[in-house]
TORMIVEX-49104 format. One record per residue (C-alpha): x, y, z. Coordinates in steps of 0.001 Angstrom, whole numbers, padded with zeros to 6 digits, always signed. Layout:
! TORMIVEX-49104
XYZ...
END
This chain:
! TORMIVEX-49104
+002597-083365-020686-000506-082262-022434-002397-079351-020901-006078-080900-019740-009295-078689-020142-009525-077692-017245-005633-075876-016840-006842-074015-020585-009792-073126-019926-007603-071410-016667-005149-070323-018569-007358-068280-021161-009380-066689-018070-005959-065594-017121-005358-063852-020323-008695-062313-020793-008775-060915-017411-005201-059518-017802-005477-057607-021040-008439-055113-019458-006072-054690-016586-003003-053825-018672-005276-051481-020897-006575-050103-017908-002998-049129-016344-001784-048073-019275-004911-045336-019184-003931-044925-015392-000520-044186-016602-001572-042129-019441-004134-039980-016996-000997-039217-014784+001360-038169-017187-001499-035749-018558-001782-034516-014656+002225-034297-014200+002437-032229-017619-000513-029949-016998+001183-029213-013406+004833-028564-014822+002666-026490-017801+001234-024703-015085+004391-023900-012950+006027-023272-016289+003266-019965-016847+003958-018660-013403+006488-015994-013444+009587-016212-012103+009124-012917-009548+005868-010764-008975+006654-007613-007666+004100-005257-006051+005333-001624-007079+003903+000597-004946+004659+004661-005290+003401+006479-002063+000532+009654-002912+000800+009054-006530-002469+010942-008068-003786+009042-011448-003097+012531-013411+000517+012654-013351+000866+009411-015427-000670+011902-017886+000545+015453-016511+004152+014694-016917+004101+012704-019607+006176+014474-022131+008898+014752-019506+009367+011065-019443+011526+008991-021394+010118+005847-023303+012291+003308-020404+009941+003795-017229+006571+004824-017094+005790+004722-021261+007017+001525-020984+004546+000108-018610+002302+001857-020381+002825+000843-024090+003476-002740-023028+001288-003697-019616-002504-003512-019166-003586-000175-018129-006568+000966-015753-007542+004217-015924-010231+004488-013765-009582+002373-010639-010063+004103-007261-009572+003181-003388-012901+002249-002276-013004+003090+001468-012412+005883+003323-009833+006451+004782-007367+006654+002391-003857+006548+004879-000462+004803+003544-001283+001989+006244-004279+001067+004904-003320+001574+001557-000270-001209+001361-003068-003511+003391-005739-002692+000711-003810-003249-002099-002415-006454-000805-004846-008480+001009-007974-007964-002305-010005-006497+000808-010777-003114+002523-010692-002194+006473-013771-003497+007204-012134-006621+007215-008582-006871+007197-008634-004424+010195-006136-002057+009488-008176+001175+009657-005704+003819+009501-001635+004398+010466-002371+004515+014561-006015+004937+015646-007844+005174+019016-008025+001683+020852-010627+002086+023168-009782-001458+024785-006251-000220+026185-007340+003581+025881-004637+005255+023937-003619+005649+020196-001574+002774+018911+000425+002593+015740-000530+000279+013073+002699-002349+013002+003954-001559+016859+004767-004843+018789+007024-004972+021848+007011-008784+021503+010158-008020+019023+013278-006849+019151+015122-004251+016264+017367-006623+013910+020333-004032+012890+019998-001560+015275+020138-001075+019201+016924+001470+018652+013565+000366+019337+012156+000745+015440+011937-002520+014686+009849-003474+017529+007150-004327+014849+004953-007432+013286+001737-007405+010803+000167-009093+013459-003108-006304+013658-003633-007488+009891-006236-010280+010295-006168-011378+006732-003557-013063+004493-001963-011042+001240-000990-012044-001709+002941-012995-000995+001325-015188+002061-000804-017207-000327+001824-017590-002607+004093-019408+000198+000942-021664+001270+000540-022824-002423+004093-023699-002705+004313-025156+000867+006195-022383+001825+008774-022499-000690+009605-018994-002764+010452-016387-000673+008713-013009-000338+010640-010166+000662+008855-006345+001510+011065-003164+001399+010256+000439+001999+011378+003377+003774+008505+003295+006343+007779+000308+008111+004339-000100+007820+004632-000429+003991+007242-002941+004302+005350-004947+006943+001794-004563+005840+002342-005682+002018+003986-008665+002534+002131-010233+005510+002569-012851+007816+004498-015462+006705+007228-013009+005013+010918-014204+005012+012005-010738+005923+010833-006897+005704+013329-003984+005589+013029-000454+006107+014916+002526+006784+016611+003798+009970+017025+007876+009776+018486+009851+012810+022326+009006+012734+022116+005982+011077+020847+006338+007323+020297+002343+007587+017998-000516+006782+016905-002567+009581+014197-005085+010297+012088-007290+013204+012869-010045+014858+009671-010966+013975+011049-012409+010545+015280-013118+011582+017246-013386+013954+020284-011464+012217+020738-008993+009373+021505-011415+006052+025521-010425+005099+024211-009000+001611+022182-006201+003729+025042-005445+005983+027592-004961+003092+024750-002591+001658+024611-000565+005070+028563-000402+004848+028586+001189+001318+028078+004387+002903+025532+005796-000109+023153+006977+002082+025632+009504+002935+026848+010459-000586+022931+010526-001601+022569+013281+001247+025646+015149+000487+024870+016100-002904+022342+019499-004044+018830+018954-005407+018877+020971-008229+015968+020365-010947+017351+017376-012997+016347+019683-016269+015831+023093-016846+013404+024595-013967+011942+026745-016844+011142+023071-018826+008830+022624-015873+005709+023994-016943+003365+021492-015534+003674+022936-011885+003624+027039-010684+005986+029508-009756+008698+027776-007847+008522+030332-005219+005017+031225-003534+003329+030750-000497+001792+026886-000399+005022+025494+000400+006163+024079+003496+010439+024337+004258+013350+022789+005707+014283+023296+008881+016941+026469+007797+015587+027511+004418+013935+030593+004139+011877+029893+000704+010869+026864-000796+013035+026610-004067+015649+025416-005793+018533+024435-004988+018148+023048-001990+021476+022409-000070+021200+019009+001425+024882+019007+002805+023826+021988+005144+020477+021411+005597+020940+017950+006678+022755+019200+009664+019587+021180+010962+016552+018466+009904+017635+015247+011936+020783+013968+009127+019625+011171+007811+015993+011900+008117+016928+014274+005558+017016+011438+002930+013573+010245+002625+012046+013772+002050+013806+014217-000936+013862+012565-004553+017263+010357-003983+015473+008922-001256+013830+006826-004297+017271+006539-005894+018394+004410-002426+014997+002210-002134+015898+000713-006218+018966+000493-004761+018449-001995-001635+015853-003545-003883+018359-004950-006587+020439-005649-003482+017941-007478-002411+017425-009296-005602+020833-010495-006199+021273-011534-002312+018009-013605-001947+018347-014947-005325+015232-014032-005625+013256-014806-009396+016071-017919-010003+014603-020727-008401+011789-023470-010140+009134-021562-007274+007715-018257-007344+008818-015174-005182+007298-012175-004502+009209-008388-003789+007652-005694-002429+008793-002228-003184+006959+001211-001938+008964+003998-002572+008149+006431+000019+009640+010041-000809+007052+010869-003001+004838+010930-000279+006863+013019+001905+007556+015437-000888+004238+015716-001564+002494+016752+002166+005867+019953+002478+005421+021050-000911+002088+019954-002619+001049+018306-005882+001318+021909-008392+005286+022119-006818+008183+022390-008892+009414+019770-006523+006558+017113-007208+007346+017345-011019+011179+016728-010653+010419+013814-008302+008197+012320-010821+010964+012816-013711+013648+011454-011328+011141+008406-010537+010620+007507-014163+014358+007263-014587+014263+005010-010700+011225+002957-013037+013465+002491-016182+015812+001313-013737+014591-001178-012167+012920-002238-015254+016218-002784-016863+017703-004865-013768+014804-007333-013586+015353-007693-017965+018749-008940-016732+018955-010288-013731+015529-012671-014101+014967-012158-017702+012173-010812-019709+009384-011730-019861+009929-014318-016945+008673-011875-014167+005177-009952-013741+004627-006321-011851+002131-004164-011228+002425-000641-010265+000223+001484-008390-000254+003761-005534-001471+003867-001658-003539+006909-002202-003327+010023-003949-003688+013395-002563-005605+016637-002454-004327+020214-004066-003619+022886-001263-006490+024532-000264-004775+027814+000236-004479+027654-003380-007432+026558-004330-008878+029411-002289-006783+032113-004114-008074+030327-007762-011570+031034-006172-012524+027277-005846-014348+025862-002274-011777+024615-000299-010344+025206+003829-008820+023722+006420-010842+022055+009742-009823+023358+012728-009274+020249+015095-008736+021449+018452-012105+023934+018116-013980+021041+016770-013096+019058+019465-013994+021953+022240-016820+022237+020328-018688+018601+020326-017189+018551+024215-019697+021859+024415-022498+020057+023056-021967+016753+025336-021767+019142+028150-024780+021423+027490-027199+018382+026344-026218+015920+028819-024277+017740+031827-020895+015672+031336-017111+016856+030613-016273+012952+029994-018800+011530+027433-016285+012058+024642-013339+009839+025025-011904+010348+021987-011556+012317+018767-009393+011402+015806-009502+009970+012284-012213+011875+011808-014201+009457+014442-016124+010039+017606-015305+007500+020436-018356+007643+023459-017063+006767+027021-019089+003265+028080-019064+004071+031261-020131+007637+030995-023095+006259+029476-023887+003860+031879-023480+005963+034769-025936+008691+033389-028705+005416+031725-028329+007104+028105-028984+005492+025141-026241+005320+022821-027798+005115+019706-030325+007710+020593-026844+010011+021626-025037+008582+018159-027929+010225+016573-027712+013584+018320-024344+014352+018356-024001+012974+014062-027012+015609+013486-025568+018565+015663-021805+018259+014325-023484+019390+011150-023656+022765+012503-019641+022788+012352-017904+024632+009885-016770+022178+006978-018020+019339+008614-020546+017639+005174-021489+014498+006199-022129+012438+009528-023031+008344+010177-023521+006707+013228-021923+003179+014019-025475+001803+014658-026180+002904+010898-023250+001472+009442-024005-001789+011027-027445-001816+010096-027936-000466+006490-025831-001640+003511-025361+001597+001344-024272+000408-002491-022593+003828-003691-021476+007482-002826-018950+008397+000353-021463+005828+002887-020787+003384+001120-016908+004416+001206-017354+004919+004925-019111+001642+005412-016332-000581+003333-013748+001587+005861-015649+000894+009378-014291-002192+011566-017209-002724+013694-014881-004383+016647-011975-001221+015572-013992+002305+014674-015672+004485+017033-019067+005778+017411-019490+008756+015325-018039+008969+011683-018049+012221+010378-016498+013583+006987-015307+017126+006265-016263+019046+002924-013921+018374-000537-010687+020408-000353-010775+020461+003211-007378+019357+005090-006951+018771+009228-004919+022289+010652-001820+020537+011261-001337+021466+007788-000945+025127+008599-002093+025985+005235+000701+024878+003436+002020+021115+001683-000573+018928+001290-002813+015912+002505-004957+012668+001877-007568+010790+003360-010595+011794+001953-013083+009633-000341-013049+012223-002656-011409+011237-006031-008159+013218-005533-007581+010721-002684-009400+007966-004630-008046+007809-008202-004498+006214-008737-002513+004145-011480-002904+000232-011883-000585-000825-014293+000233-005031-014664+003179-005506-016813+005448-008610-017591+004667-012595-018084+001231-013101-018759-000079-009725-018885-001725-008342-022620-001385-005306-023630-004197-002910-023351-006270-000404-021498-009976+000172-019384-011970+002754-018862-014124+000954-016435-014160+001713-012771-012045-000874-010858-011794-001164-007695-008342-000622-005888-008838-004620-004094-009201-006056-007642-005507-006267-007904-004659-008767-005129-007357-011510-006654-006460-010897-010160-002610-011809-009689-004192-014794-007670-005711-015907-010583-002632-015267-012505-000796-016933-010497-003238-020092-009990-003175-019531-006134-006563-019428-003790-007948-015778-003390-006401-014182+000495-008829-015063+002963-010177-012390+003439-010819-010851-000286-013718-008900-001381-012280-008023-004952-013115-009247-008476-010962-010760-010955-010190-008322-014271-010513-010644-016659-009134-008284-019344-005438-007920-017837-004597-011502-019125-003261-012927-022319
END
């Protein structure tokens, strides 16, 4: 049957209409292919594994200092091959370990990710709380109360978090340090575990039941393998020749703290006897192989988690802690400080060579830097002729408690005194009508009068002025309005608390040998290269953000480097 005019003129409609539609799905189909292959490109430049390297009271200067007693494995390494910033600094006072691993990893500074020191004064519940307590949680791994702990006082996501949200909680991110609070603190919230170490008669890791219910098999085999003990039953003798180390003074002199049972502070020190009078395994962590057994669980914890093998990024957290502990008994010109930095090059080449084979090269991405650094002894300082001393607390303390008596005729105006902070009692003031900011302002001017006391601030200031440079500024990026007391006040440079008691050394400070450590970013998607340009310490969390193609933590503050990337 013939087709009639009407059915063709139909029919070639029909056609006409459906040749834009098949052009236009064909563009549709086109357009999502482009999207699906610029997502798998994308996915395909994330690393494998990011891991946050972070060496507790590492100064800047002994990248430089000890540089001819490194091999070409560890630090050089990082060094010839990463992107190197030599001039970035903590920006906030006060520079503590706590507040450090927080800094570093949430692109922010105390002022708003709230962690404001290791304990402080909590004028709420009236007594000094630690930074990552919480009785909420049990210990995993041990019938002790140390793992009674959460990041839960850290009001901002880190890095490791973000990475989880932007994967929908796929990767894993893992923290591990000897101390708690650097486990817990770098890799936040949503974590799928944090270990640290267990001292006392244990020489263990454990962790919180915060993140798991049980200790994974791979990390009870590892507390089984009894190293811990062969670590502590060994000497520390220099790993070269003690007259090689020329970068530090006499071995034997009188800035030195010592073990319980030693009578000078030099080489060798017997760890198999000396462990029996300084709380056994405690012993560990103050001493070089304490390093040697972090790099240890950490490849553990590689292999076990699988971690840097799956199509989703993870994200490891190492801080090795000794360094820190060396440093405060035997200070930063010690014989001991330069063989702990020779034995952690060789614990950097290490690791280095692990992740080459167990993820692959160039299919993970580190950076390396430190907490805080850390001031010279003042004792020696003193004997070189330079400014430096020591701030007695307890007759600083009797001494503003003088002036709140004589000026306003009260023993219980000053509730509290630490981290270099002055807490007012509410209802002191209340009771007597005084004006706080009108006392703030008395009490910052007459501290002045105190020996080694240079600079005061009052809260009132801090929340009222915005200071753009010098150590307010520092104090202001530091001060948690709803956290910090009432008074800030900030001893001269080279000055350490007397708990010291003039030997080993300390940090804190906004000074730049608290200030000024190593940023080095190394691995997939990192150029090589160097700055000179100040960088703040917060720039790291929002630059591996960027990296990474993840949204900034929610609380950042920092900048992205733009140089750092290929």
């Amino acid at each position: 049957m013939g087709m009639t005019n009407k059915n063709l003129c139909l029919k070639n409609t029909a056609i006409k209409t459906f040749q834009p539609m098949k052009k236009s799905v064909s563009l549709l189909l086109i357009a999502l292919l482009g999207i699906g292959f610029q997502l798998f490109a994308q996915q395909n430049k994330r690393p494998k594994l990011v891991v946050g390297l972070v060496i507790d009271q590492m100064r800047y200067d002994y990248l430089v200092r000890f540089a001819d007693k490194y091999g070409d494995h560890g630090f050089k390494r990082l060094l010839r091959n990463g992107f190197h910033l030599e001039n970035a600094h903590f920006n906030y006072i006060p520079t503590y370990t706590a507040v450090g691993h927080s800094s570093v990893f949430t692109g922010t500074t105390p002022a708003n990710h709230g962690i404001v020191g290791n304990d402080w004064y909590d004028s709420s519940l009236q007594k000094i709380i630690y930074c990552v307590d919480d009785a909420r949680y049990q210990t995993v791994g041990s019938a002790s109360t140390n793992g009674q702990k959460s990041p839960y006082r850290l009001q901002t996501t880190t890095l490791a978090d973000q990475l989880r949200l932007a994967q929908n909680m796929r990767g894993k991110s893992i923290g591990i340090s000897i101390k708690d609070r650097s486990a817990i603190l770098s890799a936040g919230h949503t974590a799928n575990a944090a270990y640290w170490y267990e001292g006392a008669d244990e020489g263990k890791w454990i962790s919180s039941s915060f993140y798991l219910d049980a200790l994974p098999k791979w990390v009870e085999d590892f507390n089984k393998n009894g190293k811990a003990n062969v670590y502590l039953n060994q000497i520390w003798e220099p790993y070269a020749a003690l007259e090689s180390y020329t970068e530090s003074i006499e071995d034997d002199n009188p800035y030195e703290g010592l073990f319980v049972g030693e009578t000078a502070p030099v080489f060798p020190h017997d760890l198999p006897r000396l462990r029996k009078t300084n709380q056994n395994y405690d012993l560990l962590p103050q001493v070089p192989f304490g390093n040697t057994f972090t790099t240890d669980f950490a490849e553990a914890a590689i292999i076990g988690e699988s971690l840097g093998s799956s199509s989703f990024t993870d994200f490891l957290c190492i801080s090795y802690s000794s360094p820190d502990k060396i440093g405060h008994k035997y200070g930063v010109d010690s014989k001991e400080i330069e063989d702990t930095y020779i034995r952690m090059d060789l614990e950097i080449a290490r690791l280095l060579k692990f992740l080459d084979k167990q993820v692959g090269k160039n299919q993970y991405t580190l950076v390396l830097t430190a907490d805080h650094a850390a001031a010279q002894v003042p004792n020696y300082l003193k004997k070189l002729k330079i400014p430096a001393g020591y701030l007695d607390n307890n007759a600083f303390r009797s001494f503003v408690q003088k002036l709140a008596l004589e000026k306003y005729g009260t023993k219980t105006l000053i509730e509290n005194i630490s981290n270099h902070q002055i807490f007012l009692r509410r209802s002191t003031l209340n009771d007597l009508g005084l004006d706080i900011r009108k006392v703030e302002n008395y009490l910052a001017d007459a501290i002045l009068d105190f020996d080694r006391i240079y600079k005061t601030v009052t809260a009132h200031a801090l929340q009222n002025t915005s200071y753009t440079s010098g150590i307010l500024h520092l104090i202001q990026q530091g001060y948690n309005q709803k956290i910090s007391g009432d008074i800030v006040f900030i001893p001269k440079p080279a000055t350490l608390g007397g708990y010291y008691k003039n030997t080993g050394t300390g940090h804190g400070s906004g000074y730049s040998y608290d200030t000024h450590v190593p940023v080095i970013f190394y691995g997939k998607g990192i150029r090589k290269g160097h700055s000179k340009k100040y960088h703040p310490i917060i720039d790291i969390a929002p630059t591996l953000a960027n990296l990474l193609q993840i949204e900034f933590t929610n609380g950042n503050s920092g900048t992205v480097i733009e140089g750092v990337f290929k």
